[in-house]
C-alpha positions in Angstrom: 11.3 7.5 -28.9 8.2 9.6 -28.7 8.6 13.6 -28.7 8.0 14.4 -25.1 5.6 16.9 -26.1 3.0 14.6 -28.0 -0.3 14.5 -26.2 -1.0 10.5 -26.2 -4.1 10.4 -24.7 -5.8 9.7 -28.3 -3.9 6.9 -28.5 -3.3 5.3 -24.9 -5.0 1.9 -26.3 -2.1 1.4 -28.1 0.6 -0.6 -27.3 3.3 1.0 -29.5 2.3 4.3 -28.1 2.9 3.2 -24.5 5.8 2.0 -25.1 7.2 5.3 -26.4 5.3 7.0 -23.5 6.7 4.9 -20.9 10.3 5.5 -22.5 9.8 9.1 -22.9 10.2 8.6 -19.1 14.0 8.7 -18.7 13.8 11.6 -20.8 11.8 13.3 -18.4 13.6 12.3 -15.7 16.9 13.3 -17.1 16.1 16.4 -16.9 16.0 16.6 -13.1 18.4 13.5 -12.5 22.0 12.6 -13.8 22.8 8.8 -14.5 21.0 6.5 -12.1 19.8 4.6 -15.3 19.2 1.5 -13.9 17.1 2.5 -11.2 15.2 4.8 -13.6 14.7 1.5 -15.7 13.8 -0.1 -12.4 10.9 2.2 -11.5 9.4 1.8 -14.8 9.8 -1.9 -15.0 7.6 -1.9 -11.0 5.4 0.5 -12.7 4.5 -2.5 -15.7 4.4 -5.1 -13.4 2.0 -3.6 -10.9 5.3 -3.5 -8.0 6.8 -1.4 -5.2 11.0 -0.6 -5.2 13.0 -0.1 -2.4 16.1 2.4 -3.1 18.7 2.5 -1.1 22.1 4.7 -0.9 23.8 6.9 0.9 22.4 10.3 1.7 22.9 12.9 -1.1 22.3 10.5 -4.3 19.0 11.4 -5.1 16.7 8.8 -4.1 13.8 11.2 -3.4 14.7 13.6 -6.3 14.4 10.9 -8.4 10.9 10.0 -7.3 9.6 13.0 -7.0 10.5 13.6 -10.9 9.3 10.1 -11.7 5.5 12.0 -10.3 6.1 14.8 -11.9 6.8 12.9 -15.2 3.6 10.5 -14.5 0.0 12.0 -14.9 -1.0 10.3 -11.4 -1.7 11.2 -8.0 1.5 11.4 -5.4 2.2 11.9 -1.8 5.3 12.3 0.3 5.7 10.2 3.9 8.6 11.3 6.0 8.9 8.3 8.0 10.3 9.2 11.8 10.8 7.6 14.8 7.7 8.6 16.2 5.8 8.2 13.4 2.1 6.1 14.2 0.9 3.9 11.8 -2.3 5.7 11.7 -0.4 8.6 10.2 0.0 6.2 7.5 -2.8 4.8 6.7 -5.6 7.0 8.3 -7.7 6.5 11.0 -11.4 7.3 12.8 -12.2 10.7 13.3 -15.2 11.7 15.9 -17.2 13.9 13.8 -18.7 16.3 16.7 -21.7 17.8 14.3 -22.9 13.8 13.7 -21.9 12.4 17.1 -20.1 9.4 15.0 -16.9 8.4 13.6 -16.1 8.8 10.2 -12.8 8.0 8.1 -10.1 10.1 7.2 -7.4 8.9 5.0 -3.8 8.8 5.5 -1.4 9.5 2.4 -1.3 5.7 1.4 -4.5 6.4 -0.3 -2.4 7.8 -3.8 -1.1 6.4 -6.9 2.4 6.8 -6.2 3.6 7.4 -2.4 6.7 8.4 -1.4 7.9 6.6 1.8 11.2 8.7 2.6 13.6 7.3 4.5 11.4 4.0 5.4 14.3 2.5 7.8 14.3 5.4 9.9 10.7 4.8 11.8 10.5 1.4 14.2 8.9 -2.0 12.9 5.4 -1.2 14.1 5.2 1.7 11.7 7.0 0.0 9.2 4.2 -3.1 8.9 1.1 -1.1 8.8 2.3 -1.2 4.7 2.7 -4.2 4.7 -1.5 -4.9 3.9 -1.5 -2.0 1.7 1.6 -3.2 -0.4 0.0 -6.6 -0.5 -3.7 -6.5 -0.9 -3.9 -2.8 -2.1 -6.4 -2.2 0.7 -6.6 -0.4 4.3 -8.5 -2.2 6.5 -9.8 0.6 9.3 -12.4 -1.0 12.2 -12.9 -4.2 10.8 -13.2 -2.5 7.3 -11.3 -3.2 3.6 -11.4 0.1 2.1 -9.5 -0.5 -1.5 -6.2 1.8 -2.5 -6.6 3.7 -6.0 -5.3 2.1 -9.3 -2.6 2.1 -10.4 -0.1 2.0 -6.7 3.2 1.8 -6.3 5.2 2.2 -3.2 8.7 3.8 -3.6 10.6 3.7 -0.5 14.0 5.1 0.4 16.5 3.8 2.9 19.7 4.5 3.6 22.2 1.7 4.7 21.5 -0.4 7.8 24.6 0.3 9.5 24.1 4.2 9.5 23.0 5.5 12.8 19.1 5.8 13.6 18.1 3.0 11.6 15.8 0.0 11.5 16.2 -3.0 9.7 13.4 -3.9 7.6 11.9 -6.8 8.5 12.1 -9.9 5.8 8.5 -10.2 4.9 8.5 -6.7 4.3 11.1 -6.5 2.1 9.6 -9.6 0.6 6.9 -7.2 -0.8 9.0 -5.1 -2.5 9.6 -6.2 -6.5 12.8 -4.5 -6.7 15.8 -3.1 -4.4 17.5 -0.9 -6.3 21.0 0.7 -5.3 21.7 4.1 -6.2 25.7 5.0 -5.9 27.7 7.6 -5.7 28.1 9.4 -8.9 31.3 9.4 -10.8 33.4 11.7 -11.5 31.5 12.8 -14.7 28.3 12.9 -13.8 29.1 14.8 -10.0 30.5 17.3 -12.6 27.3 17.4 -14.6 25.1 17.6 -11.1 27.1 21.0 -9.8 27.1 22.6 -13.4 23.2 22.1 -13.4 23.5 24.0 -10.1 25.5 26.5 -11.4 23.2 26.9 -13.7 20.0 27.7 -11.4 18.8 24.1 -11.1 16.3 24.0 -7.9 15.2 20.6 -7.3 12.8 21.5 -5.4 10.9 23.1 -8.5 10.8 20.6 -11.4 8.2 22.2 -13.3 10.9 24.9 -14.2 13.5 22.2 -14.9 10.9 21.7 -17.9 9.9 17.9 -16.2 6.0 17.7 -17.4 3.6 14.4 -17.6 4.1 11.8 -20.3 2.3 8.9 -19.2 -0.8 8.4 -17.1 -3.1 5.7 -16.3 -4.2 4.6 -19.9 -1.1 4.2 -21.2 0.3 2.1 -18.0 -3.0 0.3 -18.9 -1.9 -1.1 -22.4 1.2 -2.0 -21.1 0.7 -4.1 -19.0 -1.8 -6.0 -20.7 0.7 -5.9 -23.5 3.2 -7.4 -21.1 0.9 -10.3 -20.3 0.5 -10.8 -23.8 4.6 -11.5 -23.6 5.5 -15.3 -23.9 7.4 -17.6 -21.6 8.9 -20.7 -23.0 9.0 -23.7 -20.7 12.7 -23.2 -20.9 12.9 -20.0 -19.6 10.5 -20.3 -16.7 12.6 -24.0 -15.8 15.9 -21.7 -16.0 14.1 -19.3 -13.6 13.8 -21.9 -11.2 16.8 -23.2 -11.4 18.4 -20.0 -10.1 16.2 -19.4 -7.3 16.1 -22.7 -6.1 19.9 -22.9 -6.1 20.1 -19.6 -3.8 18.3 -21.9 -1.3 21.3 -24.5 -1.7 23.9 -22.1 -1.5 26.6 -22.4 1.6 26.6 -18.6 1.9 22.9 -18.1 2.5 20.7 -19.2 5.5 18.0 -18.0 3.7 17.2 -18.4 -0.2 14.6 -17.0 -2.7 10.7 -17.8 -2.2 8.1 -19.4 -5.0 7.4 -15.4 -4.3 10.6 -14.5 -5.4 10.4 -16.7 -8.4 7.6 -15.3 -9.7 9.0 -11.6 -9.5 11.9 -12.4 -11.6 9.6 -13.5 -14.1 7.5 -11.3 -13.7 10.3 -8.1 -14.2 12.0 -10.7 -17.2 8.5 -10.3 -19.3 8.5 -6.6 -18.4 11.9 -6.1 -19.4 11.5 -7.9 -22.6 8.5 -6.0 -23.8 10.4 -2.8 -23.1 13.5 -3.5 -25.1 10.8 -4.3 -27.8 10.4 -8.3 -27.8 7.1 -10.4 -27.5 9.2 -13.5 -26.0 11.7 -13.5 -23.1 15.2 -14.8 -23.4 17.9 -15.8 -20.8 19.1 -12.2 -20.9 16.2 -10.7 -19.7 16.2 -12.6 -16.6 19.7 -12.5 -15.7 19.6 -8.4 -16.1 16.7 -7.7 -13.7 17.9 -10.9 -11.4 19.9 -9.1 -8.8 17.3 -5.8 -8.2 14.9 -8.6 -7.9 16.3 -11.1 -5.8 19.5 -9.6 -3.6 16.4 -8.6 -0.8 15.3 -12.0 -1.1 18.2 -13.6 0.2 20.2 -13.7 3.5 23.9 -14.0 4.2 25.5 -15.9 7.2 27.1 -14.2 9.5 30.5 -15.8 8.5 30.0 -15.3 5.4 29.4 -11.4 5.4 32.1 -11.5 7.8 34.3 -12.5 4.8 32.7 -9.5 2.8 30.4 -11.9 1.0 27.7 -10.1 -0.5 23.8 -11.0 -1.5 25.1 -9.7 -5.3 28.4 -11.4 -5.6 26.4 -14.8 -4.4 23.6 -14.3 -7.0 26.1 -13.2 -9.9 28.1 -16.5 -8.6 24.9 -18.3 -9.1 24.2 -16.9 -12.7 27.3 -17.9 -13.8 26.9 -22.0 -12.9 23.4 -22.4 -13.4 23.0 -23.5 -17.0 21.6 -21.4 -19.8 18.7 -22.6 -21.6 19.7 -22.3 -25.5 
């Protein structure tokens, strides 16, 4: 892994080099957040593959900590939304202002227009609020008065929610979760790591000042450049993209689900597959790589039937039942 203190912007072009940025990540991260690995890995693998996540858990594990240190570990532009109930979708994505000195109205952007925006606690403001993303996540563009004004390069959307049955809540609508790459779960710590969060308190840890946890940038622009045309440069065998298929098209036969995975969702699994492959340091995919990122790729895809979450069913324990019949490609 790269020394966290190498400046890389000499070298950004290079593939090998943003790989070792891009890992150099977690270390970053670390330093402000214990465990949560896979949804560190998560963020990075949305990052290469031009995706927003969704995070959800319960309230006190760190889901916006964990952001914020992914921007301050990131040489990019950020901003923070606190989504409320009485939040307007103009103080999302901007809106007309009547410029008194030029008796006309000129733009003013909202917050969307960043590199990486914080939607906090996403599921707390009502469906109206919730959609005016969903252009933005989509087409990377506002469109204000009849006008498409384009979002910067690179952006990412990481939203936080806590679980739907917790009071104040709205559910996300499905083809807004539809546009997120990955939902990732954050638990509760275990024992271990709570141990290792209150001694870095005890210590004079304030999360709300990262810089003097030591989290700097690593990575910016050039390098997220070079990997991800090094990731399209990862190969697919027929095999692999027929295996892909396979799964999602069998969570659309499945007695547990009235609603199944999307040619959308198909394409995000192999999409995250490639990025995961390039990561772990392979110019090929292999069945492995697509049954690791399946579930934060595909359990927001999918939707129980009432009788069946009623049984406690769940969207992972259906797709991990799913992995384990659909047959591996060798």
């Amino acid at each position: 892994m790269m020394d966290p203190t190498t400046d890389n912007a000499g070298h950004a072009g290079d593939p090998g080099t943003a790989r070792a940025s891009l890992e150099a990540l977690r270390t970053e991260i670390a330093k402000a957040v214990v465990g949560q690995d896979p949804a560190v890995t998560g963020l990075v693998v949305a990052l290469l593959c031009r995706g927003h996540v969704l995070l959800e858990g319960v309230p006190g594990v760190a889901k916006t900590l964990l952001v914020r240190a992914l921007a301050a570990a990131l040489d990019v532009d950020t901003k923070r939304v606190q989504f409320t109930p009485d939040l307007m979708p103009s103080d999302v994505t901007g809106s007309l202002v009547y410029d008194a000195r030029t008796a006309e109205f000129s733009f003013q952007p909202g917050p969307v227009f960043t590199n990486l925006l914080l939607a906090d606690e996403i599921n707390r403001t009502p469906p109206k609020t919730q959609s005016s993303l969903l252009e933005a996540m989509e087409e990377r563009q506002v469109t204000v008065d009849g006008i498409p004004r384009p979002l910067p390069e690179p952006f990412l959307v990481a939203a936080t929610q806590n679980p739907i049955e917790y009071e104040g809540t709205y559910p996300l609508p499905e083809a807004q979760l539809d546009r997120f790459l990955l939902k990732l779960n954050m638990p509760l710590p275990s024992r271990q790591e709570e141990i290792g969060v209150l001694t870095r308190h005890a210590e004079g840890f304030n999360p709300r000042d990262l810089r003097a946890a030591g989290v700097r940038p690593v990575a910016g622009p050039a390098d997220l450049e070079a990997a991800r045309a090094a990731v399209a440069k990862t190969s697919v065998s027929p095999e692999i993209t027929g295996y892909v298929v396979d799964i999602c098209r069998a969570t659309r036969e499945s007695p547990s689900l009235t609603l199944g995975v999307s040619p959308r969702g198909a394409t995000a699994l192999l999409a995250t597959a490639r990025a995961w492959a390039w990561l772990t340091g392979r110019d090929y995919v292999i069945p492995d790589d697509v049954k690791a990122l399946a579930l934060p790729t595909l359990r927001h895809r999918v939707q129980l039937r009432p009788e069946a979450e009623m049984e406690g069913v769940t969207a992972d324990s259906v797709i991990n039942a799913i992995l384990a019949h659909v047959p591996v490609p060798r």
